[in-house]
C-alpha positions in Angstrom: 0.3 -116.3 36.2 -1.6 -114.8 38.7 -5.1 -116.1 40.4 -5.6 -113.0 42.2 -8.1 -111.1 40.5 -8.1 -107.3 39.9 -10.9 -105.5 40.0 -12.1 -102.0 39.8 -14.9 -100.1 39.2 -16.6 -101.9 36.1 -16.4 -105.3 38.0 -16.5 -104.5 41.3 -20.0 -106.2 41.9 -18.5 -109.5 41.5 -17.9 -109.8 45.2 -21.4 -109.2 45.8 -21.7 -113.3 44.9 -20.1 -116.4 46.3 -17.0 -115.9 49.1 -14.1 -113.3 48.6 -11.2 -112.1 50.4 -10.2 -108.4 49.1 -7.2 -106.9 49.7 -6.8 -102.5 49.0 -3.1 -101.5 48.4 -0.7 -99.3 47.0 2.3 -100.1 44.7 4.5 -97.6 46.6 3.1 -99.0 50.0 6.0 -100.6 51.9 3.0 -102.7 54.5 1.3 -104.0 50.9 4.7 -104.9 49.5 5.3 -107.3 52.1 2.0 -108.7 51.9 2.3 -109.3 47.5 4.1 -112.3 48.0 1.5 -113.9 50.8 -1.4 -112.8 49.2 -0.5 -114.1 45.8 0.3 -117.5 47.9 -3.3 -117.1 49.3 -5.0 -116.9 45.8 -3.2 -120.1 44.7 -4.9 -121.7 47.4 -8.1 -120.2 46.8 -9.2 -122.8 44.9 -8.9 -125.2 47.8 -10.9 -122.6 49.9 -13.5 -122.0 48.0 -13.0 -118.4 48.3 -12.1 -116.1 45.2 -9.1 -113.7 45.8 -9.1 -110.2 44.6 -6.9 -106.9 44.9 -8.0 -103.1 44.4 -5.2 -100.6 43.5 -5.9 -97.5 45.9 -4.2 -95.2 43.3 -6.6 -96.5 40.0 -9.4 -97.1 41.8 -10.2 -93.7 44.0 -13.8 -94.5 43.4 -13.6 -98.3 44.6 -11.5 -97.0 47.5 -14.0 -94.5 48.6 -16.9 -97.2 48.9 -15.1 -99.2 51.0 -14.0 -96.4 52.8 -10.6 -97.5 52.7 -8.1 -95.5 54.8 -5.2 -97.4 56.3 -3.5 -99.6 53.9 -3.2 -102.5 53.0 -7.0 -102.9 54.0 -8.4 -106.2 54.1 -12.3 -107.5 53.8 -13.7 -111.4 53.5 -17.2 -110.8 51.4 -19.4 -113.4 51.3 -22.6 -113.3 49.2 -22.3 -109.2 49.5 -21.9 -109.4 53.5 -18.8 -107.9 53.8 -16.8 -108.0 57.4 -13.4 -106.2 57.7 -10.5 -108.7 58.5 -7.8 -107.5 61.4 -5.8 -110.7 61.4 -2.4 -111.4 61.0 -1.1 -110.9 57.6 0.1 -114.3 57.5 -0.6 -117.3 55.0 -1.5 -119.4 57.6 -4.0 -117.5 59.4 -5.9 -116.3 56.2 -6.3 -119.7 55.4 -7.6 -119.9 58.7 -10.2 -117.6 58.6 -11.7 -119.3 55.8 -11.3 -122.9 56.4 -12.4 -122.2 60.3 -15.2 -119.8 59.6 -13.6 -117.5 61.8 -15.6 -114.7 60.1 -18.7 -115.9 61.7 -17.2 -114.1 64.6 -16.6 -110.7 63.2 -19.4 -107.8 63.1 -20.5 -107.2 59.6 -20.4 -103.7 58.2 -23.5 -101.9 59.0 -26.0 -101.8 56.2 -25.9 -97.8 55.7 -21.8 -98.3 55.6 -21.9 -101.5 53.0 -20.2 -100.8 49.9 -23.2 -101.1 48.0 -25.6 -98.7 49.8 -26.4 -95.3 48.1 -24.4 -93.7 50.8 -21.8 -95.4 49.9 -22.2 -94.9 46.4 -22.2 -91.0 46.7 -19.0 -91.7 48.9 -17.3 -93.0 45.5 -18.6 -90.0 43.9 -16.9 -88.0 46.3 -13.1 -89.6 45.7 -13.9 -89.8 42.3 -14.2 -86.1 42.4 -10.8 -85.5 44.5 -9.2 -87.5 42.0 -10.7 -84.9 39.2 -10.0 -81.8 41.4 -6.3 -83.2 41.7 -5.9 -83.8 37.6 -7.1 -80.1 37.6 -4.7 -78.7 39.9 -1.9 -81.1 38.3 -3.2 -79.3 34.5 -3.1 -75.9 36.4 0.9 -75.9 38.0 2.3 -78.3 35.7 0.8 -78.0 32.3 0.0 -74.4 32.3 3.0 -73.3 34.9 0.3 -71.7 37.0 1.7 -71.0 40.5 0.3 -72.8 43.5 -1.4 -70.6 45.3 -2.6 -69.5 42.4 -4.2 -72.6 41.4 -5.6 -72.8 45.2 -7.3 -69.0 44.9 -8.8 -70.4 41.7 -10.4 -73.4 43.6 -11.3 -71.1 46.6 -13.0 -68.7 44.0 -15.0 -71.7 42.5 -16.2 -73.2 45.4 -17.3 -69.8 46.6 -19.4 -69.1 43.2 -21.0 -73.0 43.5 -21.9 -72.1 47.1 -23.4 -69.4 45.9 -25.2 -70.1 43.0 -26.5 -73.0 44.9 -27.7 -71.2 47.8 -29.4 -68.9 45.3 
């Protein structure tokens, strides 16, 4: 069984308390495959650390992605009592350990207050994948469900975004 816990965007906030180590991946992504096995060694370990270990999926979680800004894979961030600092270490189970047990996060800048996952402009950042993610299901509907052609499908989103701009600027 696993100690790595997954969260998304209903329990997100739990990393907000106590010390984390938060890993953002993809199942088809060949960098976070190689990292599963080290990372679930991590979370056994966690325990011993202190630390709780977590994982977002990139691909369920466009909205958790987006307010951690999250666009390299597999990303990487140490929370600890909702400071969160981005970890560029070596992906190894030794020198995750390390970080933790030697404080070496001390050392790294935190993420600037505007930029923290749980600022408003982050927040509206989220809203913005979530609303990729919807504008992709739409275009997905559009050429695969209905047979719609693609460029067709692009016109269409073209058009919309034309009449928004509009009617807001109205």
């Amino acid at each position: 069984r696993s100690r790595v816990q997954v969260l998304g965007g209903s329990n997100w906030s739990l990393v907000l308390q106590g010390q984390w180590m938060l890993e953002f991946y993809a199942p088809w992504c060949p960098a976070c495959q190689q990292i599963e096995l080290t990372w679930e060694s991590f979370a056994k370990e966690s325990e011993h650390l202190d630390i709780t270990v977590g994982k977002v999926d990139v691909t369920q979680e466009p909205g958790l992605s987006g307010r951690f800004f999250v666009t390299t894979l597999p990303t990487i961030y140490h929370a600890n009592d909702g400071v969160f600092r981005r970890y560029r270490g070596s992906r190894t189970l030794e020198d995750l350990q390390g970080y933790v047990l030697e404080r070496k996060w001390e050392a790294v800048e935190p993420v600037a207050g505007w930029k923290s996952p749980s600022s408003i402009m982050m927040h509206g950042m989220a809203g913005l994948f979530h609303l990729s993610g919807w504008i992709r299901q739409i275009h997905s509907y559009l050429t695969g469900t209905l047979g719609i052609h693609v460029w067709i499908s692009y016109a269409i989103f073209i058009l919309a975004t034309l009449l928004i701009g509009l009617f807001l600027g109205l």
